[in-house]
ROPADREN-725372 format. One line per 2 residues: number of its first residue (from 1); their letters; for each residue x, z, y of N, C-alpha, C. Coordinates in steps of 0.05 Angstrom, whole numbers, plus 5000, padded with zeros to 4 digits. Atoms other than C-alpha are relative to their C-alpha. Layout:
BEGIN
NUM = a = X:Z:Y:X:Z:Y:X:Z:Y; ...
This chain:
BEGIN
1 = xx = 5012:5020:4983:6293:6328:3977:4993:4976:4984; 5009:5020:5024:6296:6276:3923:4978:4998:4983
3 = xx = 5022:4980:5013:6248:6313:3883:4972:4989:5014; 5026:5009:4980:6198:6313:3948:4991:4983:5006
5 = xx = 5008:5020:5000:6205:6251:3963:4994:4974:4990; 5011:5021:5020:6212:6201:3909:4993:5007:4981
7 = xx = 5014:4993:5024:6196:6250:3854:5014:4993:4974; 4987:5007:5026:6220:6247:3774:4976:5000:4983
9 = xx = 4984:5028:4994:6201:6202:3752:4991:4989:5022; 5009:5012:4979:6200:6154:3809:4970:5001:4999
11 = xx = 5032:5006:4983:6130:6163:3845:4994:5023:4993; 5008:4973:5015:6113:6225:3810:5009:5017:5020
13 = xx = 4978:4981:4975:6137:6279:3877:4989:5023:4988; 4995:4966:5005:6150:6352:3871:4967:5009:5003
15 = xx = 5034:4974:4999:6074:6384:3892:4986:4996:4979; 5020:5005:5023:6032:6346:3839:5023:5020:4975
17 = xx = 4987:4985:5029:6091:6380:3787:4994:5027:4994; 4997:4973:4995:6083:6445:3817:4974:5009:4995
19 = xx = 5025:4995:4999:6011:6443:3820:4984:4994:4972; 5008:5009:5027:6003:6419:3741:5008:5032:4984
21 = xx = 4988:4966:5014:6048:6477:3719:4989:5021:5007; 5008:4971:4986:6014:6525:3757:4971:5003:4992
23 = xx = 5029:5008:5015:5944:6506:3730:5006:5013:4967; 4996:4993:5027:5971:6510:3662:5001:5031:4999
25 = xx = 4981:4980:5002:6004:6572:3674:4975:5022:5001; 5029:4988:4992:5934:6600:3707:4986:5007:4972
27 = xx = 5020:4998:5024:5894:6582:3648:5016:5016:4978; 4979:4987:5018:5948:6612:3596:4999:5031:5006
29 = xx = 4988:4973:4989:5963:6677:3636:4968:5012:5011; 5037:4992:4994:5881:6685:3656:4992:5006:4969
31 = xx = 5012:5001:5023:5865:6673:3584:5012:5037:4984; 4980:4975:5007:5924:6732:3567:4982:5027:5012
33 = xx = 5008:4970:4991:5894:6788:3612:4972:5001:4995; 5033:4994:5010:5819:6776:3600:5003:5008:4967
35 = xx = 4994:4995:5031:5837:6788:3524:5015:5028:5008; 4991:4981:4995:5893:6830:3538:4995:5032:5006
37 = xx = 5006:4981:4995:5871:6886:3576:4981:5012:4996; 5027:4985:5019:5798:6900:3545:5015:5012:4972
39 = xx = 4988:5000:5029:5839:6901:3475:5022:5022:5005; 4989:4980:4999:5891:6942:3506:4984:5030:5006
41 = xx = 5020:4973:5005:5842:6999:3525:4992:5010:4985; 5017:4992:5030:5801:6995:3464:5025:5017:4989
43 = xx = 4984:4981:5018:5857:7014:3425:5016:5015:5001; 4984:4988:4993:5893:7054:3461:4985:5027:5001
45 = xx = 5021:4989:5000:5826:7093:3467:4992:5017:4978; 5024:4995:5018:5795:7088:3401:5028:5002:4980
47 = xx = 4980:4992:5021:5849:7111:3339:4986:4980:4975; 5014:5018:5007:5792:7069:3294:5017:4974:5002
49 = xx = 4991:5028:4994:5807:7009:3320:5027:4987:5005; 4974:4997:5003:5877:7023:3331:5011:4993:4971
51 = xx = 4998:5003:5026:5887:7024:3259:4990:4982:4987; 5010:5028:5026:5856:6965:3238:5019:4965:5016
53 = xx = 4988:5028:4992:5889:6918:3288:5033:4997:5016; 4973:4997:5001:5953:6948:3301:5022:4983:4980
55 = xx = 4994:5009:5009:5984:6921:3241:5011:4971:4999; 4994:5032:4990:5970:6842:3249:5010:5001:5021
57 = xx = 4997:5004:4965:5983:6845:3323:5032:5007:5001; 4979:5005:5002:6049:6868:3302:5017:4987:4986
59 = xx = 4983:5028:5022:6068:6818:3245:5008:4977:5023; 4997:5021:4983:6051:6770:3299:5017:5004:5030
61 = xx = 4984:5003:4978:6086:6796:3358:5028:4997:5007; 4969:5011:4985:6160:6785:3350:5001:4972:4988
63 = xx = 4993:5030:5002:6146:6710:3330:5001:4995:5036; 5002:5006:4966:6170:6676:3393:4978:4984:5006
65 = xx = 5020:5022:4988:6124:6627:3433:5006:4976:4986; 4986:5018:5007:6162:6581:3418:4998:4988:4969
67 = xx = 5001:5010:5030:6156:6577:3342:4967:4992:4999; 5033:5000:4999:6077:6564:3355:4999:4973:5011
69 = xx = 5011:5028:4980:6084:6495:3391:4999:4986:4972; 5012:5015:5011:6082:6454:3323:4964:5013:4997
71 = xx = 5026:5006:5007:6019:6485:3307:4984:5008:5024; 5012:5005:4977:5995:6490:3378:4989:4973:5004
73 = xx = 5014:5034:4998:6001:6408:3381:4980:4995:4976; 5019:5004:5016:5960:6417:3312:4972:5002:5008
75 = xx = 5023:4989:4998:5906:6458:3331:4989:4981:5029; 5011:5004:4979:5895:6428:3407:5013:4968:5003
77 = xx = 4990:5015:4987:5933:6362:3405:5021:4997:5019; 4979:4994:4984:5983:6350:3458:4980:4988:5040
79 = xx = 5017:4996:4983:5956:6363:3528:5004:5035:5021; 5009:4972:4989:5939:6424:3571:4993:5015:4983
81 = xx = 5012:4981:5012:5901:6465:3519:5033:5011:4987; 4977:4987:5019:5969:6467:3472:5015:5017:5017
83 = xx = 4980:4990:4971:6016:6481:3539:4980:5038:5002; 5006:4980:4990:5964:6532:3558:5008:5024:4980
85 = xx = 4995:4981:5021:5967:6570:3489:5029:5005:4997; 4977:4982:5002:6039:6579:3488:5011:5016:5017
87 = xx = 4999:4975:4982:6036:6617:3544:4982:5012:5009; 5019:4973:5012:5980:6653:3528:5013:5019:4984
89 = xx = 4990:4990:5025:6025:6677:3469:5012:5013:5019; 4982:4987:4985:6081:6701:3525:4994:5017:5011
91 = xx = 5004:4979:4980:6039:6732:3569:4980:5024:4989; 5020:4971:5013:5992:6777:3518:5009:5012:4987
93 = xx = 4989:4977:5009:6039:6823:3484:5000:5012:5023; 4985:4986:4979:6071:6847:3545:4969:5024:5016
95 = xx = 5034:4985:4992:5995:6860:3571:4991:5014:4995; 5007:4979:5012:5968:6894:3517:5015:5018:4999
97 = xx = 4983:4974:5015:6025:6941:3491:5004:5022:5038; 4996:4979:4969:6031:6964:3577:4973:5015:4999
99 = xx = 5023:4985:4991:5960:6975:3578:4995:5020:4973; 5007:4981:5031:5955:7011:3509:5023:5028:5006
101 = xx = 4981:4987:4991:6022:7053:3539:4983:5019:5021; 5029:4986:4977:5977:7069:3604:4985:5022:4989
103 = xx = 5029:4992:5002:5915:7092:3564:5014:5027:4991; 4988:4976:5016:5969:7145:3517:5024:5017:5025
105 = xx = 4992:4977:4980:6000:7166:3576:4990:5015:5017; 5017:4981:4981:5944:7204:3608:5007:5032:4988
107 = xx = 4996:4970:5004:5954:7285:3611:4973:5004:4977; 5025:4987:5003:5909:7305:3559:4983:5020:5012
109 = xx = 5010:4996:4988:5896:7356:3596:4976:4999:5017; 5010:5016:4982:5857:7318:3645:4976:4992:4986
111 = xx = 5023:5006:5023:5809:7291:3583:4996:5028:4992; 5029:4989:5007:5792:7352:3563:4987:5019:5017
113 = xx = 5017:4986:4973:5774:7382:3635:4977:4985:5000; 5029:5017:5005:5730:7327:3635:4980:5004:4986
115 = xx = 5021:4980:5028:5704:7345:3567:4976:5029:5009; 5003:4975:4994:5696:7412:3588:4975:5001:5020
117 = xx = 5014:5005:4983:5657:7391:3648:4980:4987:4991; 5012:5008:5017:5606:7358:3597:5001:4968:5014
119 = xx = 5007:5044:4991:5625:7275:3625:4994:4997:4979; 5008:5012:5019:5602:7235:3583:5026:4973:4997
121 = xx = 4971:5007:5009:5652:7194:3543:4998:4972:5017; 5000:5017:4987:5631:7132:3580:5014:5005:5033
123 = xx = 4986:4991:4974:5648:7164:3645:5019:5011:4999; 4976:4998:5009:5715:7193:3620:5007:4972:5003
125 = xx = 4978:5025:4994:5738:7115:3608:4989:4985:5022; 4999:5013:4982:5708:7095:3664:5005:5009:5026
127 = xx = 4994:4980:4975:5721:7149:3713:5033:5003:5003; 4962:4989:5011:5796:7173:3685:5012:4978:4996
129 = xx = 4983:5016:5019:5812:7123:3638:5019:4979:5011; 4978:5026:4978:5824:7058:3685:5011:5002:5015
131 = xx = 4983:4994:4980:5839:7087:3741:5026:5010:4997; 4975:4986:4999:5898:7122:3713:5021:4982:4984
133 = xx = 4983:5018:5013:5918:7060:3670:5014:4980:5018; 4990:5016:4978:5920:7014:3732:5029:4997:4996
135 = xx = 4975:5004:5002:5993:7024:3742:5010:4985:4984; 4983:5012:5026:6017:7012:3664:4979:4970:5003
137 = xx = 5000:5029:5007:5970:6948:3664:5006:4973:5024; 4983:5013:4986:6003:6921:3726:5023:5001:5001
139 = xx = 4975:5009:5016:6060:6925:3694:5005:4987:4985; 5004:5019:5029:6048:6890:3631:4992:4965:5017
141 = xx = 5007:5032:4988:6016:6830:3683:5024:4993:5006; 4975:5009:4992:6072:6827:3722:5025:4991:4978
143 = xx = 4982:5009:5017:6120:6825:3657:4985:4972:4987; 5007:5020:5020:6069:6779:3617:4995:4969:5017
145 = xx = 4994:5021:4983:6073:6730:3683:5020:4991:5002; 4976:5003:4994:6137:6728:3681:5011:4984:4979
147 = xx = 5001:5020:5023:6145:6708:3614:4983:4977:4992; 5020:5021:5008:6092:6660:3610:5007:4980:5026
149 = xx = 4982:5023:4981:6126:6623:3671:5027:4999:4991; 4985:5010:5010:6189:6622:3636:4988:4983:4976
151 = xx = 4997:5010:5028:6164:6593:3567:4976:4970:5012; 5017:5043:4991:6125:6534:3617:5017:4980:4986
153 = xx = 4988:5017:5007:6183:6493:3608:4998:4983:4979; 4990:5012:5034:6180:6490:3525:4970:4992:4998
155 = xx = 5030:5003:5004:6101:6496:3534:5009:4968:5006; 5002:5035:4986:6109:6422:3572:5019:4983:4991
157 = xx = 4975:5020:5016:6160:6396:3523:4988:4996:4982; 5016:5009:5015:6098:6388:3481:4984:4974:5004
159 = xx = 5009:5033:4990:6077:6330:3519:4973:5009:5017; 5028:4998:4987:6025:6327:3572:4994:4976:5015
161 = xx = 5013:5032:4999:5976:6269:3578:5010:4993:5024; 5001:5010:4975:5976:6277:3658:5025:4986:5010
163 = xx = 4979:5016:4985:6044:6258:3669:5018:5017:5025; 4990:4983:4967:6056:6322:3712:5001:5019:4994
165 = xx = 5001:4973:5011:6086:6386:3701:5038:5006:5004; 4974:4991:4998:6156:6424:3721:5021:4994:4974
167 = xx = 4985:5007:5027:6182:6421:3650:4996:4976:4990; 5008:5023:5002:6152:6359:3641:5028:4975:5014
169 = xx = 4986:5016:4992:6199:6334:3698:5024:5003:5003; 4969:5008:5012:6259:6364:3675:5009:4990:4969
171 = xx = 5004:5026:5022:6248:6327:3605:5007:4967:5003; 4989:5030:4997:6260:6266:3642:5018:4995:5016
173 = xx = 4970:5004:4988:6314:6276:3688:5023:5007:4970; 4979:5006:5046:6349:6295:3608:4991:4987:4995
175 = xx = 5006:5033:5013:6323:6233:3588:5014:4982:5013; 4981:5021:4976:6355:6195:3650:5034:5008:4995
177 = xx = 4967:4989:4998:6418:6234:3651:5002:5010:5026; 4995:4999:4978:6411:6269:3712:4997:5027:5016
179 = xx = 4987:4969:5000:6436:6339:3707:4999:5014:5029; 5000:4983:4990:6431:6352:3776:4965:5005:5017
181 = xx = 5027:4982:5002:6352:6346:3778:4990:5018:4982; 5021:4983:5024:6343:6390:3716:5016:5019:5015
183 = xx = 4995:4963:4985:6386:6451:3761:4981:4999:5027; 5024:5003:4979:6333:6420:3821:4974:5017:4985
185 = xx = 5021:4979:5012:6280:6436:3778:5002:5023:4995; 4996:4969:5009:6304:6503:3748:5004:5013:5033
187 = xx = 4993:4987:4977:6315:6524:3828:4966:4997:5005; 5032:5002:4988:6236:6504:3839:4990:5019:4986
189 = xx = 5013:4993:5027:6207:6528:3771:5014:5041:5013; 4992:4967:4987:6257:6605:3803:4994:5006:5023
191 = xx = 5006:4991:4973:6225:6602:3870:4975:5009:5010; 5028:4992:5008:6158:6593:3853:4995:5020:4987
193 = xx = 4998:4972:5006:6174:6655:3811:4990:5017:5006; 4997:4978:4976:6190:6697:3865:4976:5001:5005
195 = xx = 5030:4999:4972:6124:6679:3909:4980:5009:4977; 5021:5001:5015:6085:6681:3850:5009:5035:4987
197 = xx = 4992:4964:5003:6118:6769:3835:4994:5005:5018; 5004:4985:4970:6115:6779:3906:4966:5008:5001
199 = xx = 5027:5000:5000:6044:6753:3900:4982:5023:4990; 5019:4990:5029:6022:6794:3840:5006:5035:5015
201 = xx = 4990:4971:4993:6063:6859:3875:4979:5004:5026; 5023:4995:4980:6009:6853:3941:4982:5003:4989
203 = xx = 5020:4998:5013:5957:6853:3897:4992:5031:4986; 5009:4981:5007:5970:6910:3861:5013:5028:5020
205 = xx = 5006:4981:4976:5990:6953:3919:4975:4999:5017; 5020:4985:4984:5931:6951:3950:4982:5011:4975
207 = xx = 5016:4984:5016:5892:6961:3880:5008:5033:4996; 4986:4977:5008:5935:7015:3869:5007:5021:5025
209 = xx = 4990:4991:4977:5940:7038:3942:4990:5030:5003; 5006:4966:4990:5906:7112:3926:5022:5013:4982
211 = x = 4987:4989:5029:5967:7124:3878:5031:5004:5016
């Protein structure tokens, strides 16, 4: 109630925090699956292309997010863009490697009835391919949401101009000393969670509703 009504810091109230982080989080976790999931197809697809970008993609994927915020505030300053990119970072492994999982778990079988049937390879990934990946790459969202709303927090411990942001405003209840809005916040930042899984789980039941 403190939160809602006088806000941390004073004047600053709970919706504008919720509604900064969630922006961020948008742009970050939007940026992840438009990348993501084209990239996971391709190469899950194409053995080519697999082989040329497999490699980097895994040097780079067990750095945490986290080790990316100095040169996040390099590259973008401190702001929204940096925030957004470190949870871009969270939520595009999880994305790609589900949807690249997806594409290698089709029956072959199934590709080469197709074959057989003379489709054309365009109509194979566009007939078979997505449809049968659906599942694995609403999996990878759902995980790479998940993680890219946990690592808000550190994203917004990079500093953000507006003055508004969940992690933002448990930075300054630990700056005040006031331990029992940073478990306030951590109970907002886990509720908005929920609504925001629940959300993502209606979505892909109905995409997924011939399955």
């Amino acid at each position: 109630m403190e939160l809602a009504l006088n806000g941390m810091p004073p004047g600053s109230k709970l919706l504008p925090h919720i509604y900064y982080s969630l922006a961020r989080v948008g742009w970050g976790f939007s940026l992840a699956v438009a990348i993501g999931v084209p990239l996971g197809l391709t190469m899950g697809w194409s053995r080519r292309v697999r082989s040329c970008l497999e490699a980097p993609l895994e040097l780079l994927r067990p750095v945490p997010p986290m080790a990316w915020i100095p040169i996040s505030i390099l590259w973008f300053g401190i702001g929204n863009k940096a925030a957004a990119f470190i949870i871009f970072l969270g939520a595009f492994f999880p994305v790609l490697l589900n949807t690249m999982a997806g594409v290698k778990s089709i029956d072959p079988v199934i590709l080469d009835a197709a074959r057989t049937l003379n489709a054309a390879r365009r109509t194979v990934f566009f007939k078979i391919l997505i449809p049968a990946t659906v599942p694995s790459i609403f999996t990878g969202v759902r995980i790479g949401l998940g993680i890219g709303w946990m690592t808000l927090v550190a994203a917004e411990f990079t500093g953000v101009r507006e003055g508004y942001g969940l992690g933002y405003m448990i930075m300054t209840a630990r700056d005040i000393q006031r331990p029992d809005l940073i478990v306030a916040g951590m109970c907002v930042i886990g509720f908005v969670g929920i609504i925001l899984d629940k959300g993502l789980r209606v979505v892909r039941d109905r995409c997924a509703a011939w399955q």
